[in-house]
VEXNU-153071 format. One record per residue (C-alpha): chain; x, y, z; residue in one letter; residue number from 1. Coordinates in steps of 0.2 Angstrom, whole numbers, plus 2048, in hexadecimal, padded with zeros to 3 digits. Example, Ala and Ser with C-alpha at 12.3 -4.5 7.8 and 13.67 -1.06 7.14 Angstrom:
// residues 2
+-------+-----+-----+-----+-----+-----+
: chain :   X :   Y :   Z : res :   n :
+-------+-----+-----+-----+-----+-----+
:     A : 83E : 7EA : 827 :   A :   1 :
:     A : 844 : 7FB : 824 :   S :   2 :
+-------+-----+-----+-----+-----+-----+
// end
This chain:
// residues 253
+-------+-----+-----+-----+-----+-----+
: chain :   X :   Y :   Z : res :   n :
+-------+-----+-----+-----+-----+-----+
:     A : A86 : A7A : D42 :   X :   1 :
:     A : A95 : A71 : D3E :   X :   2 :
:     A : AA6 : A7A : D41 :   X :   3 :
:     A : AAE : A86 : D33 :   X :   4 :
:     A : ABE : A87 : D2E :   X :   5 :
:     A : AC2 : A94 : D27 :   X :   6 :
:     A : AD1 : A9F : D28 :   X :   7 :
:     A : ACD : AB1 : D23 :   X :   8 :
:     A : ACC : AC4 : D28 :   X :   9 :
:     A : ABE : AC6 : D19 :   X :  10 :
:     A : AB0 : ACA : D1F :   X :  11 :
:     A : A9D : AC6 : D16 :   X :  12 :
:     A : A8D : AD3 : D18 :   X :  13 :
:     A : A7E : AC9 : D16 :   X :  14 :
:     A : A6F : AD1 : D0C :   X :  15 :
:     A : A5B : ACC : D0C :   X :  16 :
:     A : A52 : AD5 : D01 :   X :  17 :
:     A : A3E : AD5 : D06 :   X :  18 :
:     A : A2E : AD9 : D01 :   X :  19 :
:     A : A1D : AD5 : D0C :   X :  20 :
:     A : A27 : AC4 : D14 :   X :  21 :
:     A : A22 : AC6 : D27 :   X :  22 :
:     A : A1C : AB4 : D29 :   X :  23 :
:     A : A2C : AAF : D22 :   X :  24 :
:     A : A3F : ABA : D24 :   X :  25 :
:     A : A3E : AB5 : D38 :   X :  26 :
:     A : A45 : AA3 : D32 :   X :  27 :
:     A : A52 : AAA : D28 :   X :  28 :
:     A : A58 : AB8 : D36 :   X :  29 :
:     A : A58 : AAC : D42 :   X :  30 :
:     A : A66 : AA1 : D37 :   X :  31 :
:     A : A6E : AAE : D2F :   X :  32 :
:     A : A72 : ABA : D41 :   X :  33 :
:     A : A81 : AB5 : D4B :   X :  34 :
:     A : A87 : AA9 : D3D :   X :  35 :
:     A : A99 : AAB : D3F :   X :  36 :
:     A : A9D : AAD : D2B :   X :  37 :
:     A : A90 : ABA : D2B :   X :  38 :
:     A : A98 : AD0 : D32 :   X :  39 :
:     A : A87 : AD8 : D2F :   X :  40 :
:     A : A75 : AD2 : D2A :   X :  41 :
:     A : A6C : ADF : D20 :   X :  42 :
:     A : A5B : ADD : D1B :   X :  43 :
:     A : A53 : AEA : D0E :   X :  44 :
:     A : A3F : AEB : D12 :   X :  45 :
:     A : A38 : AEF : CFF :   X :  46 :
:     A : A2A : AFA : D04 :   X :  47 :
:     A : A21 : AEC : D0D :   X :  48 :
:     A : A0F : AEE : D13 :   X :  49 :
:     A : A0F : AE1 : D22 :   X :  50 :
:     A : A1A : ADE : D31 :   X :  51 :
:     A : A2B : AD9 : D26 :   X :  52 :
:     A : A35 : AE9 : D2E :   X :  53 :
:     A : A2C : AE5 : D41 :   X :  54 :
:     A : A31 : AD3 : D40 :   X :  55 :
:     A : A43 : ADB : D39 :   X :  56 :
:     A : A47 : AE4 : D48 :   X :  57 :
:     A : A44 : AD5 : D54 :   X :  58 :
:     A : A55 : AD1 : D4F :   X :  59 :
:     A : A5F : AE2 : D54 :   X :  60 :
:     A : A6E : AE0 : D4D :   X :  61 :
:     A : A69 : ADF : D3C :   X :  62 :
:     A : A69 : AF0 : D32 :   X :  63 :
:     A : A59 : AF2 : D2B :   X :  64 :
:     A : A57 : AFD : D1E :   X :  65 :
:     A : A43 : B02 : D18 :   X :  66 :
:     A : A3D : B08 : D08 :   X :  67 :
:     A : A2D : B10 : D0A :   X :  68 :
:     A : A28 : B0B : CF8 :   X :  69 :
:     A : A29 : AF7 : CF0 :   X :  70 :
:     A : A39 : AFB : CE4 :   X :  71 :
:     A : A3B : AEB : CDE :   X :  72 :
:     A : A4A : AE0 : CE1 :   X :  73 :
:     A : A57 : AE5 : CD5 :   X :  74 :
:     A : A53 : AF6 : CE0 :   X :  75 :
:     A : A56 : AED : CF0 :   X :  76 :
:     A : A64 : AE5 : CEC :   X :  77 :
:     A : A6C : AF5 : CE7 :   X :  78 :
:     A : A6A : AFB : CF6 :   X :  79 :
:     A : A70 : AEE : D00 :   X :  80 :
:     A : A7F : AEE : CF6 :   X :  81 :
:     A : A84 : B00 : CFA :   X :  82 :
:     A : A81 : AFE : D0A :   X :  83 :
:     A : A8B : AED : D0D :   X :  84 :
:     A : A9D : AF1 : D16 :   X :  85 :
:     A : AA4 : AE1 : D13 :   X :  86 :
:     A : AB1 : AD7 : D05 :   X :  87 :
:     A : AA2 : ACB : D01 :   X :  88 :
:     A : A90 : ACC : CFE :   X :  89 :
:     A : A84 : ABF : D03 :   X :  90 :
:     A : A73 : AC0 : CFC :   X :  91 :
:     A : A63 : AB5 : D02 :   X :  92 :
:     A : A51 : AB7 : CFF :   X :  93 :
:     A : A46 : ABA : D0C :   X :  94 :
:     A : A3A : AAB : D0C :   X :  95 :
:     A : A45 : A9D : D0A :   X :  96 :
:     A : A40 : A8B : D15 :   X :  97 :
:     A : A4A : A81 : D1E :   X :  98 :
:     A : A5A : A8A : D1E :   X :  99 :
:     A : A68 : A88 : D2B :   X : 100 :
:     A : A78 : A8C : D32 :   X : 101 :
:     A : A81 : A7F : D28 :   X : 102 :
:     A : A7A : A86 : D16 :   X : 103 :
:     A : A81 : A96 : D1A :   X : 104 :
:     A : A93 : A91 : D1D :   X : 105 :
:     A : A91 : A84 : D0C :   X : 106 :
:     A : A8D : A94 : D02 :   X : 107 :
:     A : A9A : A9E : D0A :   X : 108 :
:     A : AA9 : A93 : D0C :   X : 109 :
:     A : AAC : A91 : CFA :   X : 110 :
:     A : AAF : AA4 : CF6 :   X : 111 :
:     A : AB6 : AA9 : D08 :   X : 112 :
:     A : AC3 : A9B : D06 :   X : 113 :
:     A : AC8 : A9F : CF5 :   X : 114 :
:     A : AC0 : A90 : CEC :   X : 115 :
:     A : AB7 : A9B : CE0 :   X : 116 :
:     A : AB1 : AAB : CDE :   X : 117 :
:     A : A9C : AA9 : CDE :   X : 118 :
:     A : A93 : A9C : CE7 :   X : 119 :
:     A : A7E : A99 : CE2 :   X : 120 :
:     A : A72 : A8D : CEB :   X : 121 :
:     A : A6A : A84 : CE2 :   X : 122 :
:     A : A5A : A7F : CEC :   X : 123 :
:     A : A4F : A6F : CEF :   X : 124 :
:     A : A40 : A78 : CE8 :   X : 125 :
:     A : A4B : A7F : CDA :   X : 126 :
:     A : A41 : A7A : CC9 :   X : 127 :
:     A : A44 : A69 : CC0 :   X : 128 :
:     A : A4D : A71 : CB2 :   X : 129 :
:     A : A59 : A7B : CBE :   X : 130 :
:     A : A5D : A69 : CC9 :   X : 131 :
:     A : A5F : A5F : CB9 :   X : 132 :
:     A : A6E : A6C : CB3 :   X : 133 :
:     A : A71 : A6D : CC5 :   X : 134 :
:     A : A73 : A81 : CC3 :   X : 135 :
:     A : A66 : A8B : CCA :   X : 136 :
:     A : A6B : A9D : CC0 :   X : 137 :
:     A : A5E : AA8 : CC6 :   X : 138 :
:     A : A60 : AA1 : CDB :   X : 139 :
:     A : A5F : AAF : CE7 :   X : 140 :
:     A : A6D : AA9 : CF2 :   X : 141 :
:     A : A7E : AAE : CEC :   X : 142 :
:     A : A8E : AB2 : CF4 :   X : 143 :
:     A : A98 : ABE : CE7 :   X : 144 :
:     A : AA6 : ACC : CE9 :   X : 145 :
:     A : AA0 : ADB : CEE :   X : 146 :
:     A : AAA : AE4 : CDF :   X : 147 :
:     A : AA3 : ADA : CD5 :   X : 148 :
:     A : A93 : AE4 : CD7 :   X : 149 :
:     A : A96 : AF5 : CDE :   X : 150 :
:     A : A9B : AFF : CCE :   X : 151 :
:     A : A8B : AF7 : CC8 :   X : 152 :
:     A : A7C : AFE : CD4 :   X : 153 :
:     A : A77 : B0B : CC7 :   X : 154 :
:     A : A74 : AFE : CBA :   X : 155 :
:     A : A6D : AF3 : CC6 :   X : 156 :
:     A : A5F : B01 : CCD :   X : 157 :
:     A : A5B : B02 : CB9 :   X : 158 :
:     A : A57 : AEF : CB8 :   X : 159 :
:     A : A46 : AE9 : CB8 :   X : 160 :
:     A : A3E : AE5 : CC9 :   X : 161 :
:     A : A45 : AD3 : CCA :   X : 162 :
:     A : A52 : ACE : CBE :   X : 163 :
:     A : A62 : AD0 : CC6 :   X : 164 :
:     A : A69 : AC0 : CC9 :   X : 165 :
:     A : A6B : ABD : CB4 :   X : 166 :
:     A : A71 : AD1 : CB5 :   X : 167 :
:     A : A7E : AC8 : CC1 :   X : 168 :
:     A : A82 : ABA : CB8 :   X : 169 :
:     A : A88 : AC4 : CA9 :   X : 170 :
:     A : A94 : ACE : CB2 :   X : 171 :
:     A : A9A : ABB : CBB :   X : 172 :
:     A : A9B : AB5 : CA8 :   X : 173 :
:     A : AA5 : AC6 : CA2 :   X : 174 :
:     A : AB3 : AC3 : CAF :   X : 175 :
:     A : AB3 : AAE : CAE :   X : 176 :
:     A : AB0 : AAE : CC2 :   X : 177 :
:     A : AB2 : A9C : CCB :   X : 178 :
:     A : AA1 : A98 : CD0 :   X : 179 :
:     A : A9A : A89 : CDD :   X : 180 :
:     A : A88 : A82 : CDD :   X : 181 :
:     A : A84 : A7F : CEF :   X : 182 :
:     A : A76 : A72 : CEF :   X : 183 :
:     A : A6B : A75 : CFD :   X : 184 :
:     A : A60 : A66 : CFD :   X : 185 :
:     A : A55 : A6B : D0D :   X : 186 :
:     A : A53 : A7C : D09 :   X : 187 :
:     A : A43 : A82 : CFD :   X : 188 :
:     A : A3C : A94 : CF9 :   X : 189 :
:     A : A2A : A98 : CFC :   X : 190 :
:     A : A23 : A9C : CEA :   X : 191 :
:     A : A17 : AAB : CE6 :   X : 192 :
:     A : A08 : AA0 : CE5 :   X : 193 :
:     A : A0C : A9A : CF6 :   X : 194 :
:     A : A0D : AAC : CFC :   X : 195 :
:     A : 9FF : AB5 : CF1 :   X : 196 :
:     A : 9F3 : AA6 : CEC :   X : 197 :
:     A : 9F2 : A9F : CDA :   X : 198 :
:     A : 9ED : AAC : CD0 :   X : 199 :
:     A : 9F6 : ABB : CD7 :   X : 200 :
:     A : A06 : AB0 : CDC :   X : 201 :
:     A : A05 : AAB : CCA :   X : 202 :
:     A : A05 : ABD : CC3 :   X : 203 :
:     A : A11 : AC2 : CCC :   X : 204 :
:     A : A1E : AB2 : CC6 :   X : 205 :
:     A : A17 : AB8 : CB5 :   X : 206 :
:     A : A1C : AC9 : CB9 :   X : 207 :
:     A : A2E : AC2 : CC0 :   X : 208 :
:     A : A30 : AB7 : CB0 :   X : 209 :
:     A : A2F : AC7 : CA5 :   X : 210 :
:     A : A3B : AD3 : CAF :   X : 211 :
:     A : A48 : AC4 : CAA :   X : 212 :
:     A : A43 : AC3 : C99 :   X : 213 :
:     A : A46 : AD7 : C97 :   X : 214 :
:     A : A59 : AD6 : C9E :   X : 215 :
:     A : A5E : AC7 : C91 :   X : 216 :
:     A : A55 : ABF : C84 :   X : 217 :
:     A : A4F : AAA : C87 :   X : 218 :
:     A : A5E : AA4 : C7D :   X : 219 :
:     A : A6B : AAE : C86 :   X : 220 :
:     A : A63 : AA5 : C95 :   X : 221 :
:     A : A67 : A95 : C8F :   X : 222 :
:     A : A78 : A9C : C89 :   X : 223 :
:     A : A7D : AA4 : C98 :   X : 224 :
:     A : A76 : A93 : CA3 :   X : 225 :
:     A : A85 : A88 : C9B :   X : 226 :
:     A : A91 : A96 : C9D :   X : 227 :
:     A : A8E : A96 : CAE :   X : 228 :
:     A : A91 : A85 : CB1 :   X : 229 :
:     A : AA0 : A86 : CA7 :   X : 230 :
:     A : AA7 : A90 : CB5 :   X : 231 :
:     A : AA0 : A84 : CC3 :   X : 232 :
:     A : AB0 : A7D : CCC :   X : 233 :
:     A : AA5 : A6F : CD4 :   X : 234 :
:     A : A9A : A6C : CC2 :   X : 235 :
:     A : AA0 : A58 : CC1 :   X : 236 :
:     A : A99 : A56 : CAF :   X : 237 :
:     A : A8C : A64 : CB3 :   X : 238 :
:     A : A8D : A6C : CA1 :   X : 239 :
:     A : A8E : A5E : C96 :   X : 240 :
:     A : A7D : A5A : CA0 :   X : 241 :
:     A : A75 : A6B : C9E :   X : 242 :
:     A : A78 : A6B : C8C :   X : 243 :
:     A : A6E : A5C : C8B :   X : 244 :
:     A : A5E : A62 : C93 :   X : 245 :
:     A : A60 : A73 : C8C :   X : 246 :
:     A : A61 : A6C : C7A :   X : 247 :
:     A : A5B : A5A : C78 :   X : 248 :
:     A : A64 : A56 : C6A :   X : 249 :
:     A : A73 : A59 : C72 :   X : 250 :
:     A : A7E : A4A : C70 :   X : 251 :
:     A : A75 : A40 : C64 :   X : 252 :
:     A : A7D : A45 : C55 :   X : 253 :
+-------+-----+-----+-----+-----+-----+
// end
């Protein structure tokens, strides 16, 4: 891991929210414990029915916190929220691929140092649409101000099962936060059919694809997208490009 230089008493609580990943949050404990931007881990374990909270606790200095029923994770994220004791918030999903020590500090930097105020991954495996604007807007991996989201967590537990990164964006939109996309070209995210097979996995995307449809309508989506990148500090023509593959006709007339 190359060195970090930052400067700075603020201290980041990392939060892995996960449901049934056993064969898969090792990797991301083993990255994520004893990185040096990183004061506590906590991993919420959504009312798993495998070994996720065993394979937790090989790692004793996380704090684990276990539902005993599959919530949902606008839930889990709640509660990872409340319990948090630090000025910034980390979030990363449990079944990413390929991370490292280095894509840690590139997500963290940018807030702690006082770059901006949000930083999102946007991932190799992120979907065509999402690299072309080069914004993914629903990506699991954030770095965002814990204030930002603690008078929120009732309206957060009301959410949908998944849903809450676009319930996040609004509230980064309502107060014009500074945000960095961290491009994390090595890192990818195991999909549901990966994990479940083709039909269930399917369903369940289905099911996920929904849950965002009830928090905002498609075109606020597409609307909240450029706004987004309108707030990207490192966007380098990153709107004008969005606009394009969001609306064809952009441009031309």
């Amino acid at each position: 891991m190359r060195p970090v230089n930052v400067r700075t008493q603020i201290r980041i609580s990392c939060i892995i929210c996960a449901f049934n990943e056993a064969p898969r949050i090792a990797a991301v404990l083993r990255v994520a414990v004893g990185h040096p931007l990183l004061h506590e881990v906590i991993v919420v374990n959504d009312g798993s029915t495998d070994d996720t909270a065993a394979v937790a606790r090989q790692f004793p200095t996380i704090k684990l916190i276990s539902s005993s029923t599959n919530r949902g994770k606008s839930a889990a994220m709640a509660t990872g929220i409340e319990a948090a004791e630090d000025d910034l918030l980390m979030f990363l999903d449990a079944d990413l691929m390929g991370l490292s020590a280095d894509d840690i500090s590139a997500l963290a930097v940018p807030v702690v140092s006082g770059e901006v105020e949000v930083s999102i991954s946007l991932r190799r495996n992120s979907l065509s649409i999402f690299r072309a604007i080069g914004l993914d807007f629903v990506s699991g991996e954030r770095v965002i101000r814990k204030e930002l989201l603690g008078g929120l967590l009732e309206d957060i537990r009301r959410l949908p099962r998944f849903g809450v990164e676009v319930f996040m964006n609004r509230h980064i939109i309502q107060r014009r936060l500074a945000v960095a996309v961290i491009r994390w070209p090595a890192v990818s995210q195991s999909r549901k059919t990966e994990k479940l097979g083709l039909l269930r996995g399917s369903l369940a995307e289905w099911r996920m694809v929904c849950d965002l449809l009830t928090v905002v309508h498609p075109s606020v989506l597409v609307l909240q997208s450029c706004q987004l990148i309108s707030l990207q500090v490192n966007r380098r023509g990153a709107l004008k490009t969005a606009l394009a593959v969001l609306n064809p006709g952009f441009g031309t007339r």
